[in-house]
Backbone as ProteinMPNN parsed JSONL, in Angstrom:
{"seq_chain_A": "XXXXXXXXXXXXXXXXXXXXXXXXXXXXXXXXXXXXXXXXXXXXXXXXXXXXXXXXXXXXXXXXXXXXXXXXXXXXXXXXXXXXXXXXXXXXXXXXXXXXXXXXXXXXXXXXXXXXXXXXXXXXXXXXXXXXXXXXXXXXXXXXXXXXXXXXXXXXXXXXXXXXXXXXXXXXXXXXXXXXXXXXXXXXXXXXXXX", "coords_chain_A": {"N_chain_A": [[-13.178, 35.608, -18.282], [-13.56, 32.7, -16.561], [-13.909, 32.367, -14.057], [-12.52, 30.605, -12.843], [-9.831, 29.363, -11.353], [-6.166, 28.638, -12.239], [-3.592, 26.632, -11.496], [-0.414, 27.007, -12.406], [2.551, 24.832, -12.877], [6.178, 24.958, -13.344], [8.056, 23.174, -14.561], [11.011, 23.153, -14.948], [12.455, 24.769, -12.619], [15.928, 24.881, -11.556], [17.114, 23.954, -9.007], [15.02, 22.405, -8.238], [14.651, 20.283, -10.144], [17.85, 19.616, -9.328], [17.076, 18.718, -6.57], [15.215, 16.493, -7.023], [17.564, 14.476, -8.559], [18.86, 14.195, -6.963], [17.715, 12.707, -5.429], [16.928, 10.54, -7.159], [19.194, 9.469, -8.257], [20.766, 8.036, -6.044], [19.666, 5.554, -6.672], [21.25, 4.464, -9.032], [22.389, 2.434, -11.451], [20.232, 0.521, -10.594], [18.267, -1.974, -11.807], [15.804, -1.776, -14.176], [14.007, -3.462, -14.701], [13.788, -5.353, -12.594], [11.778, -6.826, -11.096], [11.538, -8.857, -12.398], [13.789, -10.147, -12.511], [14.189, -10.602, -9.75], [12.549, -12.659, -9.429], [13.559, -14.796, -11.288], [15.901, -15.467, -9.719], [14.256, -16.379, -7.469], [13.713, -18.911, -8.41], [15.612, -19.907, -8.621], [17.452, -19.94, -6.405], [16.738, -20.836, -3.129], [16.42, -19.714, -0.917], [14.94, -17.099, -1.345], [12.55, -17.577, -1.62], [10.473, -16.155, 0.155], [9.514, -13.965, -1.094], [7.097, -15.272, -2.818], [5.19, -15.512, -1.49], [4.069, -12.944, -1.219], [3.489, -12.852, -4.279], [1.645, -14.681, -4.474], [-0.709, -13.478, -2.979], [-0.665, -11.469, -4.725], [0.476, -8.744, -4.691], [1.921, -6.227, -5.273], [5.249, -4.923, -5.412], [8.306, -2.283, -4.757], [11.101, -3.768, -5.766], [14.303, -3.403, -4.662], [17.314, -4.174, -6.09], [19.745, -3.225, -5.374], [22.593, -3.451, -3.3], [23.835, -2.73, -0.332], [26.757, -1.23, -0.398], [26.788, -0.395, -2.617], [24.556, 1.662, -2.926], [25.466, 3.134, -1.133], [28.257, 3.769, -1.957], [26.4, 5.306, -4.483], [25.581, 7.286, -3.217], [27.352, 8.816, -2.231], [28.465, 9.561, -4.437], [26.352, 11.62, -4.931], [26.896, 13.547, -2.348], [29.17, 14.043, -3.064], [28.852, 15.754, -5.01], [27.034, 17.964, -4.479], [28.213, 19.384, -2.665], [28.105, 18.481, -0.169], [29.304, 16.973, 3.237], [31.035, 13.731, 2.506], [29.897, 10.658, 3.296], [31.326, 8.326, 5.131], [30.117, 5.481, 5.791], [26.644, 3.86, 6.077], [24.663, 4.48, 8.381], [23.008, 3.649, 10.791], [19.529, 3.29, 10.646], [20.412, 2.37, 7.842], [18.683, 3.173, 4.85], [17.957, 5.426, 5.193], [17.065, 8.628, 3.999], [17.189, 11.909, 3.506], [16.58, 15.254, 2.549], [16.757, 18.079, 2.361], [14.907, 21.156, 2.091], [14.464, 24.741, 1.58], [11.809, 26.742, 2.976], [9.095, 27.258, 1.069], [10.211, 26.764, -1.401], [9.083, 24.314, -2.914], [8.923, 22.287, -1.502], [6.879, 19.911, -1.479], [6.151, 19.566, -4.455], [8.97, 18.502, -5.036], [8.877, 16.127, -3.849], [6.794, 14.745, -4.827], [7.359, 14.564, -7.198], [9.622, 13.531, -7.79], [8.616, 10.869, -6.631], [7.567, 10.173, -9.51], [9.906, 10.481, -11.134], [11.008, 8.089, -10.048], [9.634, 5.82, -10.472], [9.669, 5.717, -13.608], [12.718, 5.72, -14.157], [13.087, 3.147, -12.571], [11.068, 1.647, -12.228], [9.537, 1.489, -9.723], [6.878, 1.431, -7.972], [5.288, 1.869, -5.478], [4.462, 4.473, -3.284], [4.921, 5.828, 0.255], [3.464, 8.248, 1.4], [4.366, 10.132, 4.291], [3.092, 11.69, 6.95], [3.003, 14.399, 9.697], [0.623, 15.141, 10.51], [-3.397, 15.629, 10.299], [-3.736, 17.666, 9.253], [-1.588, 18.321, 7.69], [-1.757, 16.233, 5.764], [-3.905, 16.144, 4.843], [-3.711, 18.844, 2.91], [-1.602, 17.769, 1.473], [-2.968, 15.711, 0.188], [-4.554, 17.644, -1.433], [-2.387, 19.13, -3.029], [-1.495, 16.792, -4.308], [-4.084, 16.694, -6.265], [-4.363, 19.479, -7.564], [-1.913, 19.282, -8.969], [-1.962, 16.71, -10.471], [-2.836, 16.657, -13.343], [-0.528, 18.089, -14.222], [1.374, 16.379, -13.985], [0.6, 14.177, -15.303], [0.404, 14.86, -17.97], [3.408, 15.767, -17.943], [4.546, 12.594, -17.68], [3.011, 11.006, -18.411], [2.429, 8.624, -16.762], [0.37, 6.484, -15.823], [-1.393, 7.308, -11.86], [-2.636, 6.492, -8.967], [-3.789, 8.396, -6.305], [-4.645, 7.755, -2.675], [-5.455, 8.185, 0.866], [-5.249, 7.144, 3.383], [-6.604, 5.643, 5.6], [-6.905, 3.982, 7.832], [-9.178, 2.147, 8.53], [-9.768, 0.044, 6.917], [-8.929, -2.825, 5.68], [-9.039, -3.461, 3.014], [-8.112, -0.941, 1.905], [-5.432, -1.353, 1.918], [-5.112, -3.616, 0.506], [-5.607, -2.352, -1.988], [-3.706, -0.862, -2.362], [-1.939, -2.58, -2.345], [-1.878, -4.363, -4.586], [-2.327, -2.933, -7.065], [-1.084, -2.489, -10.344], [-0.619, 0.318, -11.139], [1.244, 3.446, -10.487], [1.092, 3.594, -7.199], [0.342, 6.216, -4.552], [0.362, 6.792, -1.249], [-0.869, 8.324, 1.213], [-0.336, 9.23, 4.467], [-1.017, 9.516, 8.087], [1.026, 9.412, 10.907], [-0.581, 8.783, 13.313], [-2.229, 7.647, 11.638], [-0.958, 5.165, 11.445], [-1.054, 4.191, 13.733], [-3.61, 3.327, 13.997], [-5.356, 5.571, 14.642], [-6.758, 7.152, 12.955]], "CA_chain_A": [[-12.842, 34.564, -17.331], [-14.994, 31.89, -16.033], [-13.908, 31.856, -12.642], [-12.201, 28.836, -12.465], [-8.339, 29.466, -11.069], [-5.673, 27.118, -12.785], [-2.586, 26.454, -10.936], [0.239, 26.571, -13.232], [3.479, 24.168, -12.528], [7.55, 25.047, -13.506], [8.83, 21.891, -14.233], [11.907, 23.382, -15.417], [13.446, 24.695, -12.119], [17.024, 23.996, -11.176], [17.294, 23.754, -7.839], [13.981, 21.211, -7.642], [15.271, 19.635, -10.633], [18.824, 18.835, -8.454], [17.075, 17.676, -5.517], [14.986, 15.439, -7.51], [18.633, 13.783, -9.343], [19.902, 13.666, -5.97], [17.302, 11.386, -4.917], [17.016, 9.117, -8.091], [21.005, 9.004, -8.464], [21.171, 6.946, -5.139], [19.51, 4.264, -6.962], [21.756, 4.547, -10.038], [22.629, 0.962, -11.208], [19.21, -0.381, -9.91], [17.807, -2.374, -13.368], [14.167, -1.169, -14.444], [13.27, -5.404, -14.635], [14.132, -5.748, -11.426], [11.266, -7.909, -10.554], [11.917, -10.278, -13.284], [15.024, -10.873, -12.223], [13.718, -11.263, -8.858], [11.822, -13.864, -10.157], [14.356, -15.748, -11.728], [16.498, -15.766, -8.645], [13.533, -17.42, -6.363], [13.409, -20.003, -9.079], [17.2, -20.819, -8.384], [17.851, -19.841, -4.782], [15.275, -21.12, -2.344], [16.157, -18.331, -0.088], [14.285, -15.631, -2.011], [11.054, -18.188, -1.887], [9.629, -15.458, 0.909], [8.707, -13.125, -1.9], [6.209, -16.356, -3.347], [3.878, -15.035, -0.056], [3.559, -11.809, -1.668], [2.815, -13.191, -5.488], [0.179, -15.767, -4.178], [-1.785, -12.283, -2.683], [-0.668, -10.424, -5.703], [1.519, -7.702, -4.028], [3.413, -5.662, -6.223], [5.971, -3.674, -4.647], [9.513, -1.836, -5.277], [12.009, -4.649, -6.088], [15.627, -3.02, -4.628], [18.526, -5.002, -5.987], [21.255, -2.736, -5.179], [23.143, -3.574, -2.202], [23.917, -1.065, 0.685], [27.584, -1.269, -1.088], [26.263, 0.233, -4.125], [24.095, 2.673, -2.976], [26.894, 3.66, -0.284], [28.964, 4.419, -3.558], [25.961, 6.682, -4.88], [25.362, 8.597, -1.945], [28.626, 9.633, -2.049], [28.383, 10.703, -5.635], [25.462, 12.454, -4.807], [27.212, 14.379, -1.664], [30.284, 15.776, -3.168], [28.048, 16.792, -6.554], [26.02, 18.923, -4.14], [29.128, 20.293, -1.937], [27.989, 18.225, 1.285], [30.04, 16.317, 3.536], [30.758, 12.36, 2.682], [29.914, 9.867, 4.881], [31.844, 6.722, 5.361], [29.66, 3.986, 5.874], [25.837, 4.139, 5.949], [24.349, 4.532, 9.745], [21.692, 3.371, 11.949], [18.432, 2.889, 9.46], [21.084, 2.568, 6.734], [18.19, 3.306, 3.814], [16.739, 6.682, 5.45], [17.853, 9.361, 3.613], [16.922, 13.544, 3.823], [16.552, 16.188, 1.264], [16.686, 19.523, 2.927], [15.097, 22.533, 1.259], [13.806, 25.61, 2.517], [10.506, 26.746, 3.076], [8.41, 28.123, -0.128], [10.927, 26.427, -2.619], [8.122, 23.773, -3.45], [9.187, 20.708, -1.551], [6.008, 18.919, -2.078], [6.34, 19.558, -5.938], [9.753, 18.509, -5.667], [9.075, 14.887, -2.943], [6.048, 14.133, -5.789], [7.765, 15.044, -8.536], [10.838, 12.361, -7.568], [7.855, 9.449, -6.971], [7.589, 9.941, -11.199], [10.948, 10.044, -11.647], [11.732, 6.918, -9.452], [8.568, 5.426, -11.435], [10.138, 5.986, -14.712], [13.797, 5.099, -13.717], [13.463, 2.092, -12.174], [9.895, 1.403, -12.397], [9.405, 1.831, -8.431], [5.616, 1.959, -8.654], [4.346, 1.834, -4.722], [4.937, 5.132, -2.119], [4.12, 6.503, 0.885], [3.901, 9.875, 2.228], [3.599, 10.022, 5.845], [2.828, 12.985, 7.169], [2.263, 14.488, 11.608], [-1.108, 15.487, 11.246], [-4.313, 15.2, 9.383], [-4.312, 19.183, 8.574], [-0.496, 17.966, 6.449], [-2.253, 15.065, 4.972], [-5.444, 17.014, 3.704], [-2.659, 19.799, 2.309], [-1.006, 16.923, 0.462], [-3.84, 15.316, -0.984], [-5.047, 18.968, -2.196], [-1.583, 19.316, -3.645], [-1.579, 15.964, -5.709], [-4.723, 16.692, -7.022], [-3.78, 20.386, -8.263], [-1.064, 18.813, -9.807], [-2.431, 15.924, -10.997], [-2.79, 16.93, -14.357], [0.683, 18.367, -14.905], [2.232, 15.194, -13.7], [0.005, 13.637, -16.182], [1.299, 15.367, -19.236], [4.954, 15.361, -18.068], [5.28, 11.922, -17.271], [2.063, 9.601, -18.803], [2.251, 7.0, -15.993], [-0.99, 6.515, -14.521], [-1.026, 6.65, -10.516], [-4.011, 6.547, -8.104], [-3.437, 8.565, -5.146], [-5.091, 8.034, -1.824], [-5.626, 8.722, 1.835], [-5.073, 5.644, 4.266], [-7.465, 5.967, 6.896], [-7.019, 2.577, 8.79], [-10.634, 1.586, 8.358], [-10.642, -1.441, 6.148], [-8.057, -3.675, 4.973], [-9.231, -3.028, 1.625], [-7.15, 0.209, 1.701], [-4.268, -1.658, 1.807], [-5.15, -4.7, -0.627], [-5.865, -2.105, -3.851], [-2.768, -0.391, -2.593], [-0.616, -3.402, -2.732], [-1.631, -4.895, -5.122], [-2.037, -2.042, -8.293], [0.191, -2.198, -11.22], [-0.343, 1.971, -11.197], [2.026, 3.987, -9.448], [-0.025, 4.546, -6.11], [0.601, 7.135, -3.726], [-0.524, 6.577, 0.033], [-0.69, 9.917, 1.979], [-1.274, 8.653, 5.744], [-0.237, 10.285, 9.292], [2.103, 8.72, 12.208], [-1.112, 8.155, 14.089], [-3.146, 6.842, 11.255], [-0.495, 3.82, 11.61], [-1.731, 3.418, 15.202], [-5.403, 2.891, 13.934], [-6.22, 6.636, 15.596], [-7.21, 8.007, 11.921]], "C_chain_A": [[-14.113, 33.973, -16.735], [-15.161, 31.974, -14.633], [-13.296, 31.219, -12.202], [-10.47, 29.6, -12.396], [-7.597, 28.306, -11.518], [-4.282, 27.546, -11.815], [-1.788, 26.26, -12.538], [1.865, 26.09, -12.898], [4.893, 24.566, -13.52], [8.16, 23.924, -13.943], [11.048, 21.911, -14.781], [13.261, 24.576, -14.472], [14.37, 24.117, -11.573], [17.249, 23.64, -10.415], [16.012, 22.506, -7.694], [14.662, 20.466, -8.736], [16.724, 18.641, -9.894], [18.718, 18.358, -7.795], [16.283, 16.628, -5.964], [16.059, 14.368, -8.534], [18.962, 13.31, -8.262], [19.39, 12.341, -5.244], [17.318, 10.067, -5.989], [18.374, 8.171, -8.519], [21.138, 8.305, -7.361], [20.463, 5.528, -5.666], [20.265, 3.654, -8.451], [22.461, 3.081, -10.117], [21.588, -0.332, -11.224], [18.159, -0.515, -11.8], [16.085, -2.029, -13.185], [13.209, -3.029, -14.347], [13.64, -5.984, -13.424], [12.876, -6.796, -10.7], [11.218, -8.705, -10.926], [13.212, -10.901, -12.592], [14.892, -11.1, -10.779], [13.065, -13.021, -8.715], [12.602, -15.202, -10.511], [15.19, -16.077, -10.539], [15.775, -16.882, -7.711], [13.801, -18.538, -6.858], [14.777, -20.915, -8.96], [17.427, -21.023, -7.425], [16.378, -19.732, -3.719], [14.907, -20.001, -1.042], [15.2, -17.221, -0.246], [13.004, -16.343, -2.009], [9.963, -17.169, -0.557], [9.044, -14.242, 0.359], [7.429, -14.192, -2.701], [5.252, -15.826, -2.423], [3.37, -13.914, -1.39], [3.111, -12.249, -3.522], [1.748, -13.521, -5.549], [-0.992, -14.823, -3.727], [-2.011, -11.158, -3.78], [-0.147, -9.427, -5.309], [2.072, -7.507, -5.092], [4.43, -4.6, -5.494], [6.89, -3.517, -5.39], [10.281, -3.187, -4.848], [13.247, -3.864, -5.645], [16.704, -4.136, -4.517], [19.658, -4.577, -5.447], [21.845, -3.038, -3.872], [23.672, -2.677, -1.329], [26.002, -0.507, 0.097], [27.254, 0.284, -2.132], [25.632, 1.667, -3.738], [25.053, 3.961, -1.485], [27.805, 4.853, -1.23], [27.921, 5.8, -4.056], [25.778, 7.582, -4.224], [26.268, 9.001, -2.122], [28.777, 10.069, -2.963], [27.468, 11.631, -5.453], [25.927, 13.752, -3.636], [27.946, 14.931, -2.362], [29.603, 16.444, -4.366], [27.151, 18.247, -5.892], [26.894, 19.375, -3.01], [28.867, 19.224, -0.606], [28.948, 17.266, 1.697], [29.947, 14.67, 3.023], [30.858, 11.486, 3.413], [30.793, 8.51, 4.296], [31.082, 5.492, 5.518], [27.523, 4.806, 6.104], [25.246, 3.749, 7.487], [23.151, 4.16, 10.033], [20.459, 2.763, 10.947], [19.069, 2.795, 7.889], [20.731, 3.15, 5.218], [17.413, 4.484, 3.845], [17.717, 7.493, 5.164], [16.948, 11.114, 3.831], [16.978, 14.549, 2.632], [15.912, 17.153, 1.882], [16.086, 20.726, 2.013], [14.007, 23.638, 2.331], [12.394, 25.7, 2.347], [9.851, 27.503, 1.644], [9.55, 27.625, -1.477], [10.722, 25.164, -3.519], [8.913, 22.266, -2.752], [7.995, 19.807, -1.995], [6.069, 18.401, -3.4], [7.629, 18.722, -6.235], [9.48, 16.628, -5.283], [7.867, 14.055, -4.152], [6.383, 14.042, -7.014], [8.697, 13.769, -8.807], [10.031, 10.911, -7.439], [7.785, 8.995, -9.013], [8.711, 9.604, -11.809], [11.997, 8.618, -11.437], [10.903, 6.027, -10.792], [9.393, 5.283, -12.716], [11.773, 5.401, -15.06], [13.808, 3.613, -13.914], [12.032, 1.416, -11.923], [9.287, 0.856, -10.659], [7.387, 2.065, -8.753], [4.873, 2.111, -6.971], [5.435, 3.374, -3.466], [3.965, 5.563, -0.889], [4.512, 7.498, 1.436], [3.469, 10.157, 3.926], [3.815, 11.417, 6.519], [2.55, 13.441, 9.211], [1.043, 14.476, 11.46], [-1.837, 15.347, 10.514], [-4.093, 16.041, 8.55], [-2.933, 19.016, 7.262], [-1.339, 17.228, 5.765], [-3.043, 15.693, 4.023], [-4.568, 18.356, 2.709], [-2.064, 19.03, 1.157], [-1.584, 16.78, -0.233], [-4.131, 16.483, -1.744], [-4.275, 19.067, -3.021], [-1.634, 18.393, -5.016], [-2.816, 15.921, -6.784], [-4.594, 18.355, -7.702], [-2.536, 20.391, -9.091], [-1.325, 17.9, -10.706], [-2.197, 16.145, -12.671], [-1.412, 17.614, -14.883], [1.621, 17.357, -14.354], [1.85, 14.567, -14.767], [0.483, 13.814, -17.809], [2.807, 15.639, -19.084], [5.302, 13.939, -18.539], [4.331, 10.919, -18.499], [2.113, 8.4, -18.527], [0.969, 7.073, -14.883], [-0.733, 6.158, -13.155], [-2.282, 6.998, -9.771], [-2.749, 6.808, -7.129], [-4.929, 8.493, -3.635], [-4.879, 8.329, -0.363], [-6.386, 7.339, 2.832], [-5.992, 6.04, 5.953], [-7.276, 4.958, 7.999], [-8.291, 1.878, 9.51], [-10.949, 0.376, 7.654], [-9.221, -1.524, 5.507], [-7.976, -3.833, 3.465], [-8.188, -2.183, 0.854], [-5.991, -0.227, 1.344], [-4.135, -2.526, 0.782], [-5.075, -3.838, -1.922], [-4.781, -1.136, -3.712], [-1.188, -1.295, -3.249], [-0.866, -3.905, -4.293], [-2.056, -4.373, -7.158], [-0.963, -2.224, -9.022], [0.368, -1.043, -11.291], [0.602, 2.289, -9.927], [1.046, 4.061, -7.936], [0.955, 4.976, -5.297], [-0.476, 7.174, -2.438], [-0.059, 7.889, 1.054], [-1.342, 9.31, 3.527], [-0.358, 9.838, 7.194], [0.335, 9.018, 9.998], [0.19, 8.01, 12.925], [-2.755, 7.434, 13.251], [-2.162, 5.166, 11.182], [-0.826, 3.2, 12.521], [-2.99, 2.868, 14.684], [-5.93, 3.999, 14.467], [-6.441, 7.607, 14.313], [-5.956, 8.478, 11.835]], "O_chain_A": [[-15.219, 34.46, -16.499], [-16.212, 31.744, -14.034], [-13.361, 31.085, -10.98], [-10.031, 30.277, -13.326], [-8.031, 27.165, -11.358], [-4.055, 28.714, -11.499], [-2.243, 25.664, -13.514], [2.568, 27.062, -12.619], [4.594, 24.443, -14.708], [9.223, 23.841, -13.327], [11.914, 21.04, -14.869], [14.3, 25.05, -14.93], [14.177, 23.017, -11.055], [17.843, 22.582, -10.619], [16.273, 21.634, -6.865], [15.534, 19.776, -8.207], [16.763, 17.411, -9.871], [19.525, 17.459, -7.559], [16.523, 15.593, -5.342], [15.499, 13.522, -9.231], [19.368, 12.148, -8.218], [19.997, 11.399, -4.735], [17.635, 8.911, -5.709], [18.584, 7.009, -8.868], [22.027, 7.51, -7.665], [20.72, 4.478, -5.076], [19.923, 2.573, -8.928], [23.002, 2.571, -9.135], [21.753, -1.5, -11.574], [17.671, 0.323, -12.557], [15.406, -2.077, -12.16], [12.092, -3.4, -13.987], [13.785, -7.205, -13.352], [13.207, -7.502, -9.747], [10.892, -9.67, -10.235], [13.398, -12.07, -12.254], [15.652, -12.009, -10.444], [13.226, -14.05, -8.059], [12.341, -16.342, -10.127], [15.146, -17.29, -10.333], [16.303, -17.907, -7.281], [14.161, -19.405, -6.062], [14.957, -22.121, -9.13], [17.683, -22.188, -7.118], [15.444, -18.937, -3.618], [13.878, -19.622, -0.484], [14.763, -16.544, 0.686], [12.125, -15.624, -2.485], [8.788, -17.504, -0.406], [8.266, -13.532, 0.996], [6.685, -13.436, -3.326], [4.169, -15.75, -3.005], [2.516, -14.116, -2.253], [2.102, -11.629, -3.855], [0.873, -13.073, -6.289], [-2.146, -15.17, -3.98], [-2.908, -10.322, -3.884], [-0.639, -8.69, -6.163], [2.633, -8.337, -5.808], [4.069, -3.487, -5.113], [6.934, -4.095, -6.476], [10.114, -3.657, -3.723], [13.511, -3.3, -6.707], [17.013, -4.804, -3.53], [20.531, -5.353, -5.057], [21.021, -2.545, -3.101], [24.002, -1.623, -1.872], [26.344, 0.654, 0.326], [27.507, 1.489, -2.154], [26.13, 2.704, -4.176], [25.061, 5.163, -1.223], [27.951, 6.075, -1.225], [28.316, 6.966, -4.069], [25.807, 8.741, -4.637], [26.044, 10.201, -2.276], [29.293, 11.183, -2.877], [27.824, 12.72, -5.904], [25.459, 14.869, -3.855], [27.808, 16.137, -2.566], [29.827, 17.624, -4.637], [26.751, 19.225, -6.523], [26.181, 19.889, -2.148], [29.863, 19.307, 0.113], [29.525, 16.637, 0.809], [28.811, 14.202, 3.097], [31.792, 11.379, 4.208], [30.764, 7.955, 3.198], [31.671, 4.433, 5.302], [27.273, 6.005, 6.236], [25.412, 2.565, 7.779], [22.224, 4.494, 9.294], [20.641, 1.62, 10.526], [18.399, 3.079, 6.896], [21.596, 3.517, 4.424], [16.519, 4.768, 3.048], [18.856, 7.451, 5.628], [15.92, 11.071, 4.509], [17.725, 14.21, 1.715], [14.686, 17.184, 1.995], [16.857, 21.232, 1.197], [13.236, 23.454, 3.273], [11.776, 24.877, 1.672], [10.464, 28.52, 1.321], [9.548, 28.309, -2.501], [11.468, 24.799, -4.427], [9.369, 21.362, -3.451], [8.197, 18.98, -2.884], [6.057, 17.198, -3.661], [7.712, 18.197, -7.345], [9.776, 15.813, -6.157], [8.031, 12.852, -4.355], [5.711, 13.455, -7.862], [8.589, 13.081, -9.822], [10.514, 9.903, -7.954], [7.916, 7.903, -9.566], [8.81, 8.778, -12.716], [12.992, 8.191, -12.022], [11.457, 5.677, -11.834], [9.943, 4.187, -12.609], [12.006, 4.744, -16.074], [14.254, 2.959, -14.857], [12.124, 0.412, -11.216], [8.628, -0.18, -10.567], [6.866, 2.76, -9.625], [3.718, 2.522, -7.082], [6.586, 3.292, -3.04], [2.737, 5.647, -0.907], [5.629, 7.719, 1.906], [2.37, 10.329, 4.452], [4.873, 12.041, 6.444], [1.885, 12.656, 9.888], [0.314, 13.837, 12.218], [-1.318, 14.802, 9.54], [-4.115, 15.792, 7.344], [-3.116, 19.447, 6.124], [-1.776, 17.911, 4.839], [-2.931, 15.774, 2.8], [-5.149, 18.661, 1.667], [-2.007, 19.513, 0.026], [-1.409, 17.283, -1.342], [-3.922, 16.309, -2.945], [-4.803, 19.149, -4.13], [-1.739, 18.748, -6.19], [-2.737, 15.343, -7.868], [-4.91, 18.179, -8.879], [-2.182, 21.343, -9.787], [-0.959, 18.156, -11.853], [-1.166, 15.647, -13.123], [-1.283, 17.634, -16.107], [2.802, 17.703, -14.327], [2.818, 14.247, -15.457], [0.831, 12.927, -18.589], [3.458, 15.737, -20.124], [6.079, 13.772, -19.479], [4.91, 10.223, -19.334], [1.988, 7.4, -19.234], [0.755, 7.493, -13.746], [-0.105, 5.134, -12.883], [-2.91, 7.972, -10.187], [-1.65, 6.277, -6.963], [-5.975, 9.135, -3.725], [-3.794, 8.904, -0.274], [-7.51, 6.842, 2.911], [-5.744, 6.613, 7.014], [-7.574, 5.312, 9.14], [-8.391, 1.299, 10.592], [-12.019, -0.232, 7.691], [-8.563, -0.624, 4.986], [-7.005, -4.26, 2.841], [-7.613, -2.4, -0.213], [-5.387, 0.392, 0.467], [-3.15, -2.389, 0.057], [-4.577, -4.359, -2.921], [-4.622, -0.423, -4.702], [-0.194, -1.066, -3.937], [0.043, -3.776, -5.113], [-2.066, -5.113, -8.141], [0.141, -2.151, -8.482], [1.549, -0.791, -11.53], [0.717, 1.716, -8.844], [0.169, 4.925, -7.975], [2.08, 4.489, -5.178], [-1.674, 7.455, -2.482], [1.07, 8.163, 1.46], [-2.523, 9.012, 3.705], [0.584, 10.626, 7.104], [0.112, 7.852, 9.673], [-0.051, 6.803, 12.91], [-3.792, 6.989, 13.744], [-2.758, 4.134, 10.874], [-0.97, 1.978, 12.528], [-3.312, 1.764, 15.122], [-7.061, 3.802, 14.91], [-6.328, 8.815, 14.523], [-5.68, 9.353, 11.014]]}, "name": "protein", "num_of_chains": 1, "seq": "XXXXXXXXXXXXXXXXXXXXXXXXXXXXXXXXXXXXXXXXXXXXXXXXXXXXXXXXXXXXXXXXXXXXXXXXXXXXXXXXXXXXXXXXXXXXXXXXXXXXXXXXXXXXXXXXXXXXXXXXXXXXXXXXXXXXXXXXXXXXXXXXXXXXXXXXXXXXXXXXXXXXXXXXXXXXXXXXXXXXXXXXXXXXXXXXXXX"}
């Protein structure tokens, strides 16, 4: 041995496996060309001409066609498949959803694992991870780069991950406007501007 410790990744348990279905199945429906057909819409309905801002800067973001209808409907396939109660109508932030697991049963593995599979899906290519404190943040980043490489050979979708400091507007321009998946790892009070 050289020395060198390798982390080695599971990608084949069930329980992270289910909570990563449970999150991609609420977008079930949602077309992978979804910004084309964005596209074509502006070009008909002058309403949608407030995504033209974001072209003219080059912005790429997640395109969601599905309607709170629709993904109403999957949530609710997704509750009774996993025993939990179903809700009736979609509440308060209608698009904030939860994925409970216990402690030591790899949520990180499972909340990074589901950015690839959205990626891949529905070709979702921009996230962010927001995190309380710096000491989470610096934990995260550590994580995606000990993974890094077995995301890499699962999936083969290139993604730049970084670490949003709120130092330069820059940060945000080569976040928006990447065709790679990126991954933005920031805290609550790096949104203030307090790092």
């Amino acid at each position: 041995l050289d020395g060198v410790m390798e982390f080695k990744f599971d990608p084949n348990q069930g329980f992270q496996r289910d909570a990563i279905s449970a999150v991609v199945d609420l977008f079930s429906g949602q077309p992978r060309d979804a910004g084309a057909l964005l596209t074509k819409l502006e070009e008909i309905e002058p309403e949608h001409r407030s995504r033209l801002f974001a072209s003219e800067i080059g912005a790429i973001g997640n395109n969601l066609v599905l309607d709170e209808p629709a993904i109403l409907q999957n949530l609710r396939k997704v509750q009774d498949r996993n025993g939990l109660p179903i809700r009736d109508n979609l509440e308060g932030d209608a698009l904030s959803f939860d994925v409970e697991m216990e402690t030591g049963t790899g949520k990180t593995y499972v909340y990074l694992r589901t950015i690839f599979e959205l990626a891949k899906a529905y070709d979702f290519s921009k996230f962010i991870i927001l995190v309380p404190s710096v000491a989470i943040r610096e934990g995260v980043n550590t994580s995606i780069e000990l993974m890094r490489e077995h995301f890499t050979e699962l999936y083969s979708i290139p993604f730049d991950a970084s670490v949003y400091s709120g130092k330069s507007p820059e940060e945000v321009q080569a976040f928006a406007t990447s065709t790679n998946v990126q991954i933005m790892v920031m805290t609550i009070d790096g949104i203030k501007g307090d790092r």
